[in-house]
C-alpha positions in Angstrom: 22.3 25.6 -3.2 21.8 23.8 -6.5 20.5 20.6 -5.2 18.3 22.8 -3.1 17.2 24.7 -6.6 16.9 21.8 -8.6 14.9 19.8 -6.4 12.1 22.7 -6.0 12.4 22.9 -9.6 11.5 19.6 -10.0 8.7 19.3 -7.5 7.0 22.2 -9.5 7.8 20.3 -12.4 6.2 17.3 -11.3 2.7 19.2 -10.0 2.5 21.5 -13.4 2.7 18.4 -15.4 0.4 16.9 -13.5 -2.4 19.4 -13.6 -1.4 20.2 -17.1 -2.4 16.3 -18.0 -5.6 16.3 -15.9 -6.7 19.6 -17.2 -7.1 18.7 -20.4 -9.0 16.3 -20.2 -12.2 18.6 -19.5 -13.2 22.3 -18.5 -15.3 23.4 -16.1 -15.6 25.5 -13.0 -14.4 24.2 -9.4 -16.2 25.3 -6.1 -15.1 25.4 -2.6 -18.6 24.8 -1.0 -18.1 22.2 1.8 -21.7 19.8 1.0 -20.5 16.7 -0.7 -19.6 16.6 -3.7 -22.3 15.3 -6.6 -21.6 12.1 -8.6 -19.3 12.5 -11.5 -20.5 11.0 -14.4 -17.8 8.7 -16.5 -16.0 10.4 -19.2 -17.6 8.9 -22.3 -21.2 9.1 -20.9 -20.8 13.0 -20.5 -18.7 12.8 -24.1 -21.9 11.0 -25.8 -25.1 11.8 -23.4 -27.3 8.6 -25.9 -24.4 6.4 -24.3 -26.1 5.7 -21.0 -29.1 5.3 -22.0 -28.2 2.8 -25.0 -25.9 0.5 -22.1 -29.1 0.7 -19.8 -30.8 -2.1 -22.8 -27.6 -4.2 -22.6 -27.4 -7.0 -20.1 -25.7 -6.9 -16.8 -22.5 -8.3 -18.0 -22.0 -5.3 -20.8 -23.9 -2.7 -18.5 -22.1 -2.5 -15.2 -19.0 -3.3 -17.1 -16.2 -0.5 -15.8 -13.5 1.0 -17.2 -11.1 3.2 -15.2 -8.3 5.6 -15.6 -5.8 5.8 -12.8 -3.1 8.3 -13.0 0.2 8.9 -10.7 3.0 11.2 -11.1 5.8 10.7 -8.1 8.5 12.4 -6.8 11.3 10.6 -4.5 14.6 11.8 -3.3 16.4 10.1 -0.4 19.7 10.2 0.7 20.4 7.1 2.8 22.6 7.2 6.1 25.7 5.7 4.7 25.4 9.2 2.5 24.2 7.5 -1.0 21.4 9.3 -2.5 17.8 8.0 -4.9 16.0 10.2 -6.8 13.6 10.1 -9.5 10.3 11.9 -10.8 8.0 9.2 -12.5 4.2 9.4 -14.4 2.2 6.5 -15.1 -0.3 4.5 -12.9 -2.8 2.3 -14.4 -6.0 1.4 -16.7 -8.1 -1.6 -16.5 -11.7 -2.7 -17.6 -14.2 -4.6 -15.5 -17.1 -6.5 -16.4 -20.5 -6.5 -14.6 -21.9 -10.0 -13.7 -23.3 -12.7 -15.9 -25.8 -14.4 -14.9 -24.9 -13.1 -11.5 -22.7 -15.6 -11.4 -19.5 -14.7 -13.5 -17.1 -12.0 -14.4 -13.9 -11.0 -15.9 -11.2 -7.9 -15.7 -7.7 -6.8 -16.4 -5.5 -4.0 -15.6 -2.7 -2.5 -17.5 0.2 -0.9 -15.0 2.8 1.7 -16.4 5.5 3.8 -15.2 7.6 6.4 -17.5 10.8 8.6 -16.0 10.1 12.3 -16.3 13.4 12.5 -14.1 15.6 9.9 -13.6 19.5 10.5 -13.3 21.3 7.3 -13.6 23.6 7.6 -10.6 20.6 7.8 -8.3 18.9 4.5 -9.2 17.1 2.8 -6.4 13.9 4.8 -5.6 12.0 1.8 -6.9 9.5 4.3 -8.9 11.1 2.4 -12.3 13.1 -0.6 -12.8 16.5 -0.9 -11.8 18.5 1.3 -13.9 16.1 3.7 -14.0 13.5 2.4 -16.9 10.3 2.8 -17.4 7.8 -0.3 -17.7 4.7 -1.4 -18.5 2.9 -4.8 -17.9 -0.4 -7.0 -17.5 -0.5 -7.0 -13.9 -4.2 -8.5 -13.4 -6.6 -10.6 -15.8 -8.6 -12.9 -14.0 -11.9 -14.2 -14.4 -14.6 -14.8 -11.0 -17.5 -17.0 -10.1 -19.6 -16.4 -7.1 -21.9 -17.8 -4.9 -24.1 -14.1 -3.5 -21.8 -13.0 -1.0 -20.9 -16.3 0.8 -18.3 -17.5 -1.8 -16.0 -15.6 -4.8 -13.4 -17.7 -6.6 -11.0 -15.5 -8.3 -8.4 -17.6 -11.2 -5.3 -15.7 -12.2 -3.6 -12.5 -12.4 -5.1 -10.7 -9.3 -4.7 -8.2 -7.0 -4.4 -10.2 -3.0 -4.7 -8.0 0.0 -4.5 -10.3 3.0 -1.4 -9.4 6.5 1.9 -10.2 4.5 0.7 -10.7 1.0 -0.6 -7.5 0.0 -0.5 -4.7 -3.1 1.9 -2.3 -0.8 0.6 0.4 -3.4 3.4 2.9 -2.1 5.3 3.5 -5.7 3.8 3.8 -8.3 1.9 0.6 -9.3 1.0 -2.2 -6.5 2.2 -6.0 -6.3 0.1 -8.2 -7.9 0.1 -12.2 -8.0 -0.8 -15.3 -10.0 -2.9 -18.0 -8.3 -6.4 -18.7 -7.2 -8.2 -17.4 -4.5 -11.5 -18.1 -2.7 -12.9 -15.5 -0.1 -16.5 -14.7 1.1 -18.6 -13.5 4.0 -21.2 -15.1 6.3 -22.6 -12.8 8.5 -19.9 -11.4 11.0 -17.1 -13.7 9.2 -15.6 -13.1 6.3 -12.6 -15.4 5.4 -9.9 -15.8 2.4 -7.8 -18.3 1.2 -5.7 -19.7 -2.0 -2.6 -20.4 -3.5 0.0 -18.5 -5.3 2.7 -18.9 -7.9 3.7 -15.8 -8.7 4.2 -12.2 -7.9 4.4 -9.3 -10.3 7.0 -6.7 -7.5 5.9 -3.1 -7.5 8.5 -1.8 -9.7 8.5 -4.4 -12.2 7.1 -6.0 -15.7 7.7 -9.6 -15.1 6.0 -12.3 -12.6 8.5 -14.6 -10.6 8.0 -17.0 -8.1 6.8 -16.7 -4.8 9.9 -18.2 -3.3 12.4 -16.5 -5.7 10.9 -13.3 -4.4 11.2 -14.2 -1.0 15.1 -14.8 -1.7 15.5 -18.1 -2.9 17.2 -17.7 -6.1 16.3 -20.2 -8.9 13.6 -22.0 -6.8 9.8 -21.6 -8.1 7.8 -22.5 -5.5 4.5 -20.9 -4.5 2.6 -19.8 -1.1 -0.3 -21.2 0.5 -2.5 -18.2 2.9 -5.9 -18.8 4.6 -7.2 -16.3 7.1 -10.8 -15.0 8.7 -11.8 -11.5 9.5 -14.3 -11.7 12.4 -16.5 -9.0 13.6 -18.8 -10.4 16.5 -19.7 -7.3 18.4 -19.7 -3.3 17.5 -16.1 -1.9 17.0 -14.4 -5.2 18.0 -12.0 -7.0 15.3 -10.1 -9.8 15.0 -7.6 -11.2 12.4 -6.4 -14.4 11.7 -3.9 -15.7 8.6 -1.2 -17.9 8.0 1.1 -17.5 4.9 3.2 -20.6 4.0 5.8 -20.4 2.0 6.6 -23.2 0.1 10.4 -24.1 1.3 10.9 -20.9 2.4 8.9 -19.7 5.8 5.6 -20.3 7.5 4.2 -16.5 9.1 1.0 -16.8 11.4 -0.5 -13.8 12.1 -3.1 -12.2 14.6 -4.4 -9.0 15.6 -7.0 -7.7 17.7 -8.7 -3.9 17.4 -11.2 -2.5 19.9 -12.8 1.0 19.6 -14.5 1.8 23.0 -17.0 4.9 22.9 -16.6 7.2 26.0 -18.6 10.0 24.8 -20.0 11.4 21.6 -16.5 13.2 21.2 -13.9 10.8 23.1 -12.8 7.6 21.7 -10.3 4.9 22.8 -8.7 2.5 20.8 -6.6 -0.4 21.9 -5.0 -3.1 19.6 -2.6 -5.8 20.3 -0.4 -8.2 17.6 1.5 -11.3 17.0 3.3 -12.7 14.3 5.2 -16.0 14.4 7.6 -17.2 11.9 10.0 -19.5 10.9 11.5 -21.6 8.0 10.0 -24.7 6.5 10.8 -27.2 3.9 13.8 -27.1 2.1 14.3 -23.5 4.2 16.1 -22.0 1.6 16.1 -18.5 3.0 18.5 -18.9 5.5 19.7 -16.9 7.9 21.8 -17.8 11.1 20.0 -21.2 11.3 18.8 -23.2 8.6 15.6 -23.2 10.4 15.4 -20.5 12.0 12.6 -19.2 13.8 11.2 -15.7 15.4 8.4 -13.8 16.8 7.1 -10.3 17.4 4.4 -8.5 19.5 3.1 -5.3 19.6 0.4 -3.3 21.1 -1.4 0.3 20.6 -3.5 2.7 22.5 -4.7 5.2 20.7 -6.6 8.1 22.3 -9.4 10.1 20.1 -10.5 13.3 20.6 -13.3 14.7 17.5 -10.6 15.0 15.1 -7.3 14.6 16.6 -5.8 11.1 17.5 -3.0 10.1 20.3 -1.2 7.3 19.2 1.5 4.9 21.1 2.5 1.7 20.6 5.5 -0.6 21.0 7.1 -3.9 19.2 9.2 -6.7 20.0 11.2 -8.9 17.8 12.6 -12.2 18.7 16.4 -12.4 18.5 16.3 -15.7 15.8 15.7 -13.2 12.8 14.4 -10.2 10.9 11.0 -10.2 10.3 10.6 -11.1 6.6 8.0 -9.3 4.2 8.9 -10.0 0.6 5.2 -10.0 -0.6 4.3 -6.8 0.5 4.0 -4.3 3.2 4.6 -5.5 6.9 1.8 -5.1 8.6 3.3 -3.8 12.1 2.3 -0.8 14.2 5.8 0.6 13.5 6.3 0.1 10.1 7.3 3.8 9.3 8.2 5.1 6.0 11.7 4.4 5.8 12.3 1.5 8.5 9.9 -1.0 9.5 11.3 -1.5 12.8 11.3 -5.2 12.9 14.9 -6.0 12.9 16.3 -9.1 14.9 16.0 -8.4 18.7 14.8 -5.0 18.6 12.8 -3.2 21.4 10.7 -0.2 19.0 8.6 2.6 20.6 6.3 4.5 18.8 4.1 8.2 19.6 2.6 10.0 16.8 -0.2 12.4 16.3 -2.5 12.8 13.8 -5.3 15.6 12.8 -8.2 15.9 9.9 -8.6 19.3 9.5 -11.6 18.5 7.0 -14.1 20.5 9.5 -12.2 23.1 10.8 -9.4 24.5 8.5 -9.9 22.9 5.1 -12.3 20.1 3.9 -10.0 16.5 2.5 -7.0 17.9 4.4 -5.9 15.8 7.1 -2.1 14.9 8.5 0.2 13.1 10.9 3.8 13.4 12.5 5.2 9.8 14.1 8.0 9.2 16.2 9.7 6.0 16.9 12.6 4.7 18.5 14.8 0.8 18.1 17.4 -0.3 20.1 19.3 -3.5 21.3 18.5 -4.8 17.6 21.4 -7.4 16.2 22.2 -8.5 12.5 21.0 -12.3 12.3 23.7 -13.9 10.8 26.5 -12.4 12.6 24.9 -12.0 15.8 26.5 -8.6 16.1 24.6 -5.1 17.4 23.2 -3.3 15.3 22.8 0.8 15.0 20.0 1.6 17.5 17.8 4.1 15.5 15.1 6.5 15.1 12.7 7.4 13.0 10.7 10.7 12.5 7.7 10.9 9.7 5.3 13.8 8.7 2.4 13.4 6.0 -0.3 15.6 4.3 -3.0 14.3 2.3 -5.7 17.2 0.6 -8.4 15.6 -1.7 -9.9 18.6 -2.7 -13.7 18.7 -2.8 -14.7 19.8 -5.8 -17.7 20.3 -6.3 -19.6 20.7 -10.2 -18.0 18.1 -12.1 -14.9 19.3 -13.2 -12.0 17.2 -13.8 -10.1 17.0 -11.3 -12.7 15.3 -9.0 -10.6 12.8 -7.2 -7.6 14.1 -7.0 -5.4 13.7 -4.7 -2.2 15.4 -3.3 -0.1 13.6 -0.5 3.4 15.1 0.7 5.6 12.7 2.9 9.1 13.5 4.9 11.2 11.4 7.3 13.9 11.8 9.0 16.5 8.8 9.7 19.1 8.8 12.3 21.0 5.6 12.9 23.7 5.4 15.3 27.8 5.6 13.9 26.0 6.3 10.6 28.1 8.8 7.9 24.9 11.1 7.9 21.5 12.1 8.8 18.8 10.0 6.0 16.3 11.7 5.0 13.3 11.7 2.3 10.8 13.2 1.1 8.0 12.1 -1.6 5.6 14.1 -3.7 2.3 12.4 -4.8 -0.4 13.2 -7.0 -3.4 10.8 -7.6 -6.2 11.4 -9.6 -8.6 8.4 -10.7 -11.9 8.6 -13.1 -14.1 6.1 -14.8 -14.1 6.3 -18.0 -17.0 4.2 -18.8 
């Protein structure tokens, strides 16, 4: 009964403070019409009206410069199956400054990321909201500077944010991954493509940039990771991926995935979608496993079925028996990746069925949700070679992005609620979690 009271006490806490913030930053009335929702002007522009028309005689560079306020208070409590529990209530997020183009030909940003514990008792350290015992942080996490070619050719130098299969922001704490390299990408006609090198990686939850390999388990070693990849989209609602992340010394991932949305009416939609990533250790391999060298594999499909604004999803994975698949620079990018398990482990057979539903036209506009389901067995642990727990997995999530309508400010705020359910087999209990997000972004410039 008092973890039950706390806890609600601390979700309210966590949503007061959170409104309470936003408030103040401006009044003014809310409406629950449903047309969309008017541009809102940036803050200083409606602070000083003579502001925007003084940056309209400034050149490009200073003009379309932006400068944006991103806020983010979180709420995580888990309780694992082997009965150890994570908790934490954080507020931060992130503010960064982007220049407009000079010359149309280069720019420059930065971003600033934070997090602060409203809530953070030290025996429940690991929720990955903060650093690890439970402190807050703040730190650089992009400055680059970008030339371009029009649209056939960006190259990006520095601290940056990279978005690309296995080398991604996973943005699901409360700042994103970012890295330190060089990047080109671009787009000509139907292909766009993206490729680079990085050194380093700034992890979600912390202040300091490490190396690629040291990240990816290889204690002490500081080698980077190439990637390369194309995007193609040749005919209406087909598209394909292709990437390859290497590793330095550590492991080679190839990825590919294909998505097809097929029309059968104005209200019924299908959509089928297949993947496959192979991967193994190179170089020096110093993220070993059973094998030195190891190497493994996994497929997956999907079928999903749409009707107006409910979707039918199934899908299933397969991982090869050599190892687990590994995704230590960012979020894997399988079908089943759930919110607790990713479902990727060593030899294991995953089902998935889920259903989803935006309620946006029929019960309230921005509110939208899904429940998943999924299911692992005849997994084994990679360096013993022993079974592991079969398991399964259930998840529910909200999202309601209000539409507010005169400018008011909380235009762009956004509420998400998460849950899942975790039951392994032999495990001491039931795991569970549950997450409580609140977003709200505005340009201050």
């Amino acid at each position: 009964m008092l973890t039950t009271r706390r806890t609600r006490h601390v979700r309210w806490q966590s949503l007061a403070l959170g409104l309470l913030l936003w408030a103040a930053w401006w009044p003014g009335p809310a409406s629950a019409e449903d047309a969309p929702p008017p541009p809102l002007a940036p803050f200083f522009e409606r602070l000083f009206p003579q502001l925007k028309e003084t940056r309209e005689t400034l050149p490009p560079f200073l003009r379309d410069a932006d400068f944006t306020l991103h806020l983010r208070t979180y709420y995580f409590n888990r309780t694992k199956p082997d009965d150890s529990v994570n908790e934490a209530l954080a507020f931060g997020g992130w503010i960064g400054v982007k220049s407009g183009w000079l010359l149309d030909t280069f720019a420059m940003g930065a971003t600033l990321y934070g997090s602060a514990p409203l809530y953070a008792p030290d025996d429940r350290d690991g929720t990955t909201l903060l650093k690890a015992g439970q402190k807050g942080y703040y730190v650089p996490g992009e400055a680059w500077g970008a030339l371009r070619y029009k649209e056939y050719a960006l190259l990006t130098g520095y601290r940056q944010m990279v978005d690309q299969a296995y080398i991604n922001p996973q943005d699901n704490r409360m700042t994103p991954n970012t890295f330190e390299g060089v990047t080109l990408a671009g787009k000509v006609d139907w292909v766009k493509y993206l490729a680079g090198y990085l050194w380093q990686i700034k992890p979600r939850n912390s202040d300091e940039f490490i190396s690629m390999s040291e990240q990816a388990g290889a204690k002490g070693s500081n080698d980077g990771a190439g990637l390369a990849g194309v995007t193609l989209t040749p005919l209406k609602g087909l598209k394909l991926d292709l990437s390859n992340q290497y590793g330095v010394n550590t492991f080679n991932t190839i990825y590919g995935a294909a998505d097809y949305l097929y029309s059968l009416s104005d209200v019924w939609k299908l959509r089928f979608g297949a993947q496959l990533t192979d991967q193994r250790a190179v170089g020096d391999g110093l993220v070993p496993v059973s094998s030195r060298y190891w190497v493994t594999q996994q497929g997956g499909a999907r079928v999903q079925m749409i009707y107006q604004s409910f979707t039918l999803t199934t899908a299933f994975s397969i991982t090869g028996a050599g190892n687990t698949i590994q995704a230590p620079w960012g979020s894997f990018p399988g079908y089943l990746s759930m919110i607790d398990q990713d479902f990727d482990r060593a030899n294991e057979k995953a089902w998935l069925i889920g259903f989803a539903y935006d309620a946006s036209k029929d019960l309230a506009q921005g509110l939208s949700g899904y429940v998943n389901a999924a299911w692992g067995t005849d997994a084994i642990n990679p360096t013993t070679r022993r079974d592991a727990p079969h398991q399964a997995e259930y998840d529910f999530n909200i999202d309601y992005r209000p539409p507010w309508i005169e400018p008011t400010p909380l235009r762009g705020i956004w509420f998400r609620a998460r849950a899942a359910i975790l039951d392994q087999q032999d495990a001491r209990t039931l795991g569970y979690q549950f997450r409580i997000i609140i977003n709200w972004e505005r340009d201050l410039f």
